[in-house]
N, C-alpha and C positions, 0 to 999 in steps of 0.2 A: 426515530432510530435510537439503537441503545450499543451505546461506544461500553466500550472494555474500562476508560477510564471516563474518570466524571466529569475530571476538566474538560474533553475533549465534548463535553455533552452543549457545547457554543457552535460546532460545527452545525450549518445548518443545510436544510433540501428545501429550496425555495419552492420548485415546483411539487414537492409532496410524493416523490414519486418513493420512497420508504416508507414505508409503514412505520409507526412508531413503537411500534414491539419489537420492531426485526433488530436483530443483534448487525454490528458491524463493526470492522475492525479500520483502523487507522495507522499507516505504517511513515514515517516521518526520512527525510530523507539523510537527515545525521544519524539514524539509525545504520549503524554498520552490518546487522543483519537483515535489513531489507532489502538490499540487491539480488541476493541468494535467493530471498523467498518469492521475489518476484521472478526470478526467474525457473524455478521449481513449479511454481503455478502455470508459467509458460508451457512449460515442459507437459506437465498434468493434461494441459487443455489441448494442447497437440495428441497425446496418446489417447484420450477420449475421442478424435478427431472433429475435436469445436473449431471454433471460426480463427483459419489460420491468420486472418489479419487483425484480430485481435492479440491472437498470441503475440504477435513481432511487433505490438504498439506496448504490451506489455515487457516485453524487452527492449526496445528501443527507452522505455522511461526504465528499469532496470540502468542501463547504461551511461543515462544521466544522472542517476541518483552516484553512480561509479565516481563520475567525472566530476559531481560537484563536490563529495566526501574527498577527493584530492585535494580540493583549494581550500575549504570547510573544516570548520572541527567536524568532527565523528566519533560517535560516544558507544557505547552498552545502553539498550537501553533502562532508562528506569524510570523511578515515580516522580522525579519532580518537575514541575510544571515548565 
């Protein structure tokens, strides 16, 4: 798999189940813009009418990314490791 950044290129798919060309992205929970986009995605996959119990597992984790940026620092994100 190929992350967006390079540090992140430790993450690993034990069962192989990416291809290692496929692009993918990795969204951290001290990110202060990742609640949003998780839940935009939600939102996406409902008007496509995808699998609505995917949708509500992706905002149910939206919700905790919420709850834990309360007790948590929360940043912008950027480049350093």
């Amino acid at each position: 798999m190929k992350h967006a950044r390079e540090d992140y290129n430790r993450i690993q798919d034990p069962a192989g189940l990416i291809p290692d060309d496929e692009p993918v992205f990795l969204l951290r929970g001290q990110d202060m813009i990742a609640p949003g986009l998780l839940l935009k995605w939600a939102t996406q996959l409902r008007l496509l009418r995808g699998d609505p119990y995917m949708a509500e597992i992706v905002e149910k984790h939206a919700q905790a990314m919420i709850e834990w940026q309360d007790t948590h620092k929360s940043k912008l994100p950027d480049l350093r490791k």
